[in-house]
Every structure is written in structure tokens, then in C-alpha cells.
N, C-alpha and C positions, 0 to 999 in steps of 0.2 A: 504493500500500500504506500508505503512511502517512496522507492521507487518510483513507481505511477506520478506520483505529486511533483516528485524534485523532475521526472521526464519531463512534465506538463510545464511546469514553473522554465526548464530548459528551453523547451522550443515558444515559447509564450515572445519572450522578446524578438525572436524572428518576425512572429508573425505582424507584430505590432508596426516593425520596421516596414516591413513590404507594406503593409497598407499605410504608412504612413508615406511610403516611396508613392504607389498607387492614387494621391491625391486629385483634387480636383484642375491646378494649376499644371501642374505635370501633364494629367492627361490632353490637355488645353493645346498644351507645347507638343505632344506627339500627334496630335490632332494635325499641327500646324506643317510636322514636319512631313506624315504619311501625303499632305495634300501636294508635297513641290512633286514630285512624278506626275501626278493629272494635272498640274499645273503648266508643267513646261509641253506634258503631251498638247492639250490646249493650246499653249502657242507656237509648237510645232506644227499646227495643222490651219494656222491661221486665224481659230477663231478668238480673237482678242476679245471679243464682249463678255464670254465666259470667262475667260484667264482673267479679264478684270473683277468678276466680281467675287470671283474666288480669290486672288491673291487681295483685294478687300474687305475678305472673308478670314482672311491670315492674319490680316494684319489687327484685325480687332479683336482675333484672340490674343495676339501679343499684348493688348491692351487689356484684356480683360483676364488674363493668368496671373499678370501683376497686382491688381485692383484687389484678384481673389486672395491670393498669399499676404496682401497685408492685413484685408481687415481679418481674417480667418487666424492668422498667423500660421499659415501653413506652410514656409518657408524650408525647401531642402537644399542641402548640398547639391546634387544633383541637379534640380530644377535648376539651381544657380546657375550651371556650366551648360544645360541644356537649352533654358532659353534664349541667350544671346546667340549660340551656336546654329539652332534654329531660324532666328531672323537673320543671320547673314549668308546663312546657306541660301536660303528664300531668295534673297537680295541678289546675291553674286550669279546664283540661278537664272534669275531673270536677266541682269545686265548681261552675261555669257551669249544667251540666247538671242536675244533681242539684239546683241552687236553683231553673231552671222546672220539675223534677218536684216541688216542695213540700219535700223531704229538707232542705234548707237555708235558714234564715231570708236575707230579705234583706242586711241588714246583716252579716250575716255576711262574704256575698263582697264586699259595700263594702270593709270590714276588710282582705282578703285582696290584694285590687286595688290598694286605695291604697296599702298594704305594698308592693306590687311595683311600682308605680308610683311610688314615692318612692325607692328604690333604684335602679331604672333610669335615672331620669331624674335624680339624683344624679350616679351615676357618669360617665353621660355630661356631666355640667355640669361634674367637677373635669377630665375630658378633655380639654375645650374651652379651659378656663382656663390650664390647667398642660401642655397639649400633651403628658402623658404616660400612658401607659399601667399606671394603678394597679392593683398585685396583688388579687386578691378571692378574700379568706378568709374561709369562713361562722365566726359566731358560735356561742356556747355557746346563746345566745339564737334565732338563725337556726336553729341543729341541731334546737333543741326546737320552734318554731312549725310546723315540718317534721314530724315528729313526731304533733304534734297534729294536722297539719293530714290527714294520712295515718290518723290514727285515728279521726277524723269520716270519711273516705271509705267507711273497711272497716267503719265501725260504723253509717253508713247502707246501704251492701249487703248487710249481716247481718242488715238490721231491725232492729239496736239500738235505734231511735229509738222502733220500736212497741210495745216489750217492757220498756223502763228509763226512763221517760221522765225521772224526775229526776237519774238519773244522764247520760242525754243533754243537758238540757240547760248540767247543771256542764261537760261536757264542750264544749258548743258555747261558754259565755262565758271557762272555761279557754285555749281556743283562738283566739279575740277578743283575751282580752290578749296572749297570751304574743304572738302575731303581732303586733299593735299595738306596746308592749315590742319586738320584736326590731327594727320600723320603725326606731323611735326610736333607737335604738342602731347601728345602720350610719347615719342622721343624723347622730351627734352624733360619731362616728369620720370620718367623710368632711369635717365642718368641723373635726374637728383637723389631719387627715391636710393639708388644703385650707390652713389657716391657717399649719403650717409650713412649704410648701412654697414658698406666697404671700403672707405678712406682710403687704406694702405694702395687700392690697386686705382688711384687717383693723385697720388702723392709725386 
């Protein structure tokens, strides 16, 4: 009998775990993630009205998994890592796609790439060094490249681009800097963040 108890008492915090993993915000962000495949089929095949209102459909769950984790306080680890990763995969999805249907200048997704490519591979270079696990807080800068970057998507599956053309393309070199700018700026915080933490290997 006791057995039995200390077994049950054992697997008891598993299970608490998984369905704490199993949340409402969680699901929200795999929601978001399963939809990028019929997303991009979508504007694989041309029809943008659909890819719009589904990747509108994405984008207010990213809004609304955050909303739910605060007031719930249902806040994971995981969710953490998941739903940033979620929205730029969405993101980068889209601009990939939309740059070999012509919707997007080359340089553009250069821009975007090396953006996320410098930050990634940032974070993991102060990891390395510092063996610790630095908090990652988007910028006022980051909020807004994000932003833009989201208003180039819905403004080329609106045809924005065939209807405004000069207002498309303010908005396409808009979008180049502030993203470029935001680069730079989680740069220039990770060799602070890096330099206080490490002096000697700045000395």
C-alpha cells in the first residue's frame, strides 16, 4: 500500500508538468505554427485572399497567447522560446516566398536575414562565453521592425504594391532601416551586456 502511494505521489508531478506544458497559450502558438505549411501552400498557388486572412488569423493569436499567459499567469519556459520562434518563422516564411513570387525586392530579405542572423548567432556567442542563459527582451526598435515587417506582408496580399507604388516602396526602404537599426541595436546591447559580465576579454 505504501508503494502504490509513494508510485502515485512519483508520477503525480509528471503529470502536473505536461499539462501545465499542454496550456492554453502554448496551444495558441502551435496553432500558429501547424498553420505556416497551409499558409505558404496558399500563396504558393496564388490565392492571397486566403493567405491573408489566415496569416491575420496568426497573427492575433500571437496576440492573444500573450494576453492569455499574463492574466492566467500561465507563463512556460517553453512557451517563452516557442512563441517568438513561431512568429519569425511565420515572418521569414512569408518574406522567402513572396521574394520568389517578385512581391519582394531582393535585398530586402538580405536585410531581414542578416537581422536575424546576427541576433541569433549573437546570443548564442554570449552563451558560449558567459555559460549563461541571457534574458531576451524585444526592443522598442525590434517591436517596430516587426511591425513593418508585418505591414509589407499584408500590404503585398492586398496588392498594395500594384495600387500605391510610391507609397510601397517608402514603405519597403522604411522597413530596411528600421530592421537594419533594430540589428544594430541588440548588437550593441549584447557587447554591453557581454562586456560587463566579461571585462577581462575586453580589456
Amino acid at each position: 500500500m505504501v508503494q502504490t502511494q509513494s508510485t502515485q505521489t512519483a508520477f503525480q508531478p509528471k503529470g502536473l508538468a505536461l499539462g501545465h506544458l499542454l496550456n492554453i497559450p502554448n496551444f495558441l502558438t502551435l496553432l500558429r505554427l501547424f498553420s505556416i505549411p497551409i499558409f505558404l501552400a496558399l500563396l504558393s498557388e496564388h490565392r492571397y485572399r486566403y493567405a491573408l486572412y489566415l496569416f491575420v488569423a496568426a497573427a492575433l493569436t500571437d496576440a492573444l497567447d500573450g494576453t492569455v499567459a499574463r492574466w492566467f499567469d500561465s507563463r512556460t519556459e517553453i512557451g517563452a522560446f516557442l512563441d517568438p520562434f513561431a512568429d519569425k518563422l511565420l515572418l521569414l516564411s512569408a518574406f522567402v516566398t513572396l521574394t520568389f513570387e517578385n512581391e519582394f525586392p531582393g535585398w530586402l530579405l538580405g536585410v531581414v536575414v542578416i537581422r536575424d542572423i546576427v541576433i541569433v548567432f549573437g546570443y548564442l556567442m554570449i552563451s558560449f562565453f558567459t555559460g549563461e542563459r541571457i534574458p531576451v527582451k524585444p526592443t522598442y526598435l525590434g517591436k517596430a521592425s516587426t511591425c513593418f515587417q508585418l505591414a509589407c506582408v499584408i500590404g503585398a496580399l492586398t496588392r498594395f504594391s500594384e495600387t500605391h507604388l510610391r507609397d510601397w516602396d517608402a514603405l519597403l526602404f522604411a522597413t530596411a532601416a528600421i530592421t537594419a537599426l533594430s540589428g544594430l541595436h541588440y548588437a550593441y546591447r549584447g557587447l554591453v551586456w557581454l562586456s560587463s559580465h566579461e571585462p577581462e576579454m575586453f580589456a
